[in-house]
N, C-alpha and C positions, 0 to 999 in steps of 0.2 A: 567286921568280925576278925579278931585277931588270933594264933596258934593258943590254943588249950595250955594251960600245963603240964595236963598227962601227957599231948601229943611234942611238948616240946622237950620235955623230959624222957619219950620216948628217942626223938632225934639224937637227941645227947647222946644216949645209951648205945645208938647205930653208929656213933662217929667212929668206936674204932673201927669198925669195918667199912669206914668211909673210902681210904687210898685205893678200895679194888672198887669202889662204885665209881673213884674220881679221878682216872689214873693223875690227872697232873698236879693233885695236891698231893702225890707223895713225894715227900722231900729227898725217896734213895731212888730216881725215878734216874735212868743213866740213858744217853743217847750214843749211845755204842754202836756199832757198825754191826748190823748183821752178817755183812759178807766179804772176810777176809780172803782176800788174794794173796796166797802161797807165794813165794819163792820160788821157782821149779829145779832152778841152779842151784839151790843152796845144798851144801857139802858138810856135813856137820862136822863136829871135832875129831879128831881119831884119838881113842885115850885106850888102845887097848893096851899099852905101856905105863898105861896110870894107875897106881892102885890105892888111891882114896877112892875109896863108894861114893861119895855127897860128890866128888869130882863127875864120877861114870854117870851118874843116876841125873845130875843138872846137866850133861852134855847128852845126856838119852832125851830128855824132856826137850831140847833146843829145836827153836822153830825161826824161818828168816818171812818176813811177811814184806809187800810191798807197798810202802807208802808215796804220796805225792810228793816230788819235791820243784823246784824255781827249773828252768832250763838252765840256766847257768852251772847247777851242780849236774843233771842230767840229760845233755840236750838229745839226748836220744830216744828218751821217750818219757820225759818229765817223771818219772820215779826212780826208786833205789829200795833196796833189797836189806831191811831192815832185821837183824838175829835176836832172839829173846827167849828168854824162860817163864813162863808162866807157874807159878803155886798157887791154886784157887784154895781159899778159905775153908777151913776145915768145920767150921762150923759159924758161918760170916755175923759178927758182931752189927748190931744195929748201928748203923750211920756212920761206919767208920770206912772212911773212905780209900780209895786202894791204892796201892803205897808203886812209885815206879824207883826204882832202884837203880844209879847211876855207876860206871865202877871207874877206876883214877887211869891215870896217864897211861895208855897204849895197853891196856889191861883186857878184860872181859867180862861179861855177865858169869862169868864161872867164878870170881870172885866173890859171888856171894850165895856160893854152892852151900856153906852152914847157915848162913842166916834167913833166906828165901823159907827154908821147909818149918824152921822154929815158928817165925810169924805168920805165915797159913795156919801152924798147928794154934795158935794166942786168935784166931778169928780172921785175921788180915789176909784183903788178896791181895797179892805181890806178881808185879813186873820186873826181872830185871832185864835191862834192854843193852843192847852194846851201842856206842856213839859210833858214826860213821867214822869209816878210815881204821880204826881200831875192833878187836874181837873176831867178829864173825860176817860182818858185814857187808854187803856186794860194795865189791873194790872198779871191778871191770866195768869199763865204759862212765862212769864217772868222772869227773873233770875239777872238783873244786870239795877241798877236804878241812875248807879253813875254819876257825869256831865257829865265824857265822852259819856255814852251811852246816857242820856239826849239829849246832842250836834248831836250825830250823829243821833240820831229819828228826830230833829227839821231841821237836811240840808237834811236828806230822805223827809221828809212831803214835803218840796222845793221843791226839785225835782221832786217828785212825782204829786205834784197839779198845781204848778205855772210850772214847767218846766225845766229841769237839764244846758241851755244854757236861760234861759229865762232871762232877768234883775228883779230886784226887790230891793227894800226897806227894812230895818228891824229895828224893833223897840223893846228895852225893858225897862218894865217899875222896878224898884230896883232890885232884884237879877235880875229879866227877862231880866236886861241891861247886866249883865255877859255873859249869855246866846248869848242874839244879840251882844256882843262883838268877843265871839270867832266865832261865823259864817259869822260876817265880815271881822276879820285877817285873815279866811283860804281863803277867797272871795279878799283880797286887791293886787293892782295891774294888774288890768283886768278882774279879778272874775265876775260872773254876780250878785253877791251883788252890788249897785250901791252907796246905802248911808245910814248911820247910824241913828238913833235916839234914845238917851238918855232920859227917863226920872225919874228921881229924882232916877239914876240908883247906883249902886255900881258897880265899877268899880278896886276899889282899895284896898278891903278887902280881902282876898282869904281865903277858907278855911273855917270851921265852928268851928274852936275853940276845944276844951277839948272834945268836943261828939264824935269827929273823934275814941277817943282812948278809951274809956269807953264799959266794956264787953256788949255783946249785950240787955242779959236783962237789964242794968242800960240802956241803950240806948231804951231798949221799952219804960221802964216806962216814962223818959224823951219824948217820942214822945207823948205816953197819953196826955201828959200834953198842947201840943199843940195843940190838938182840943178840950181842956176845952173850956166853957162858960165864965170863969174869965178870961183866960187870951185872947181870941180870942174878949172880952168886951173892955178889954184895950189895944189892938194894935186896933182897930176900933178906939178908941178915940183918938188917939197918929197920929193917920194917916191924921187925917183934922184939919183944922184953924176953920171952921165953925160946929164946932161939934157938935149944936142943929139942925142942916138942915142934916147935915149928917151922922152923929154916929148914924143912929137909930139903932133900933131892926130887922129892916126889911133888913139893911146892914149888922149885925152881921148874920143873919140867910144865908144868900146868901153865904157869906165868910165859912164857915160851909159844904157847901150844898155835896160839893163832899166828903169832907172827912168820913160825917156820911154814907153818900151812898155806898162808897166802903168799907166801916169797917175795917175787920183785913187785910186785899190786901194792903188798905192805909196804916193801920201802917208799915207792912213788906216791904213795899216801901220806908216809911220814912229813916226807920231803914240804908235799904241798903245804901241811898245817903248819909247819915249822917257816917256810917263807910268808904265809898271811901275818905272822904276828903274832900266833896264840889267842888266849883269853882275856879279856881287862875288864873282872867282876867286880872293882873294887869300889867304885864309885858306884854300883847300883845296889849294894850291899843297904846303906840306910833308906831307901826308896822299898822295902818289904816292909810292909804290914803285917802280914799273918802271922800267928803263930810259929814261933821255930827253934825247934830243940840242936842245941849245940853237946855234940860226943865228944868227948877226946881222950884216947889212950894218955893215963896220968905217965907216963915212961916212954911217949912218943920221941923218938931220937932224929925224925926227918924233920915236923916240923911243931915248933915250940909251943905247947899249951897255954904255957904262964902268957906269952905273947900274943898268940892268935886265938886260941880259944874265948880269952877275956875280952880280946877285942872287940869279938864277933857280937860278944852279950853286951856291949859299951856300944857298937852301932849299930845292931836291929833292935828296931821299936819293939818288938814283942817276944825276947827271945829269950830261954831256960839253961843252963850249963848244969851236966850229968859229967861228971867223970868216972872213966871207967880202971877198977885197977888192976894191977899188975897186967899192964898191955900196952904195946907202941904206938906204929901209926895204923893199923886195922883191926879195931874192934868186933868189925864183923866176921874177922877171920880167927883171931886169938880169942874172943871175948863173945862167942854169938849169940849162946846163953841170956846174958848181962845185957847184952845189945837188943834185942829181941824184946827181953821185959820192958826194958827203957822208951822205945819206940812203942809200942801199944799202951803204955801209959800214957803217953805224952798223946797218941790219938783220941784214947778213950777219953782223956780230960780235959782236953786242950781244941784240939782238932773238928771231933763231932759235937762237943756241946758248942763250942762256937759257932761253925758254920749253922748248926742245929737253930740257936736260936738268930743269929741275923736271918735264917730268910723267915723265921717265925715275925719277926720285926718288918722285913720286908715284905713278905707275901699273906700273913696269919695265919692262924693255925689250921689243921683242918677241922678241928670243933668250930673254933670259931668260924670257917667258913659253914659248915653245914650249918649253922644258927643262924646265919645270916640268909642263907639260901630256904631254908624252912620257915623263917617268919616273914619275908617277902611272899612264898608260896603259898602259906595259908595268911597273909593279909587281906584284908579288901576294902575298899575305898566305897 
């Protein structure tokens, strides 16, 4: 005796309510960590000299959590002291999966103080996390600040917060593109990395040049010089198209904020990354698969659109170029508006119906599994 049609017609009609009778046919189904361990050390920004809001309000939200990492970066007790901002989804879009947000060279998760509350407010939940050695990050007792160990804090934070099998998004913004490149390559072809985003990233430099080989003190004094006034004045100007709205004083002090905070930690941090080598994403750049939307400020004056941007859609297999106007090299900062729409487009259309239907491919749907489970159940031999 085989299922009736009324009764197999009634199954149908129960499948959407099937993922709370099945939890593991739901496909938004995340293996998160229930039990975050705090930071107890952790010293959040001091910004009471700051007066952008979206500054005060991302440095009020900052939280430092502790992830696993190798001995080699902390042989004292195999973790580090990981800083981030959380925006939970204001109203969380179905299947669109949560976005972690990289920020560029010696920067912070406070650089994406405008863009984090835009994409919560579009559905998206947003991480942004600071890379070891940089932002807000436990510097003490620490021992190895090179991209490797960088890379490996930034896929522990992953797993740690969002979930070791969970999908997600990743996003860097210039170096912070190198960064989200190599946690995409180790993620491509099934990984729970789901899709890329580039913006106005480097991808195709590797390395830091001549600092790499220079004895350590030439290499202190060189790091000084990067949290000078003058020159942290003029990469603030070089960075925007609208440089009287945006180059203030009150963006240079923010840019600033972590590195005066953590003093000599900071420099001996610098130092380290600076003698490993750097990053060298360039040759893992056509090895991504997934989905990945390429940003670029059409008036970026650090680093060349016509050049890198196009390059970037010439060697990833699956990749989109948005250009954003009247803005330099941070769209997220000049442009977060424009930036914001762009990126939840590119999930909505790109990201979730993709990953959506491969595991439909891979696993089936849950209709079609409850049809399959209901005609077995009322079959009989």
């Amino acid at each position: 005796m085989r299922l009736s049609t009324s009764a197999f017609l009634l199954a149908l009609t129960l499948a959407g309510t099937v993922e709370g009778f099945f939890p593991s046919l739901n496909n938004n189904a995340a293996a998160t960590n229930t039990k975050l361990v705090d930071d107890v050390s952790f010293v959040p920004p001091d910004t009471t000299e700051i007066l952008e809001d979206a500054c005060r309000d991302t440095a009020a939200r900052m939280k430092r959590v502790k992830v696993p990492v190798s001995a080699a970066i902390s042989p004292k007790d195999g973790q580090v002291g990981i800083s981030y901002v959380h925006w939970p989804a204001v109203a969380k879009k179905k299947n669109l999966p949560p976005v972690v947000l990289v920020h560029g060279f010696d920067s912070s998760c406070l650089e994406y103080r405008r863009l984090g509350s835009r994409l919560a407010a579009q559905g998206v939940d947003v991480y942004a996390v600071d890379i070891l050695g940089w932002g807000y990050t436990q510097l003490e007792d620490v021992t190895d600040f090179s991209a490797a160990a960088k890379v490996e804090a930034l896929q522990s934070f992953v797993n740690t917060v969002i979930g070791e099998q969970a999908p997600y998004c990743v996003a860097g913004a210039s170096l912070g593109g190198a960064a989200a490149i190599e946690l995409a390559a180790s993620s491509s072809s099934g990984g729970a990395c789901q899709g890329l985003i580039l913006i106005d990233a480097q991808g195709f430099v590797d390395g830091v040049g001549p600092m790499a080989a220079l004895p350590k003190f030439l290499a202190q004094a060189g790091v000084a010089v990067l949290k000078s006034v003058p020159l942290r004045s003029s990469a603030n100007q070089m960075s925007y198209f609208d440089k009287e709205t945006y180059a203030t004083d009150d963006a240079l002090a923010i840019g600033r904020l972590h590195c005066v905070q953590q003093g000599d930690l900071w420099s001996d941090a610098m130092v380290s990354f600076m003698k490993s080598g750097g990053f060298s994403p360039s040759a893992k750049v056509p090895t991504i698969d997934m989905p990945a939307l390429v940003l670029w400020g059409r008036q970026d004056g650090i680093l060349d659109g016509e050049e890198f941007a196009n390059k970037f859609v010439q060697t990833l297999p699956n990749a989109e170029l948005k250009w954003i106007e009247e803005c330099g090299h941070v769209p997220h900062l000049e442009q977060p508006d424009v930036t914001a729409e762009a990126i939840e487009e590119f999930l909505s259309s790109k990201v979730a119906g993709s990953s959506s239907s491969e595991k439909q491919q891979q696993n089936g749907s849950p209709t079609d599994a409850l049809a399959e489970a209901a005609s077995k159940l009322f079959q009989f031999n």
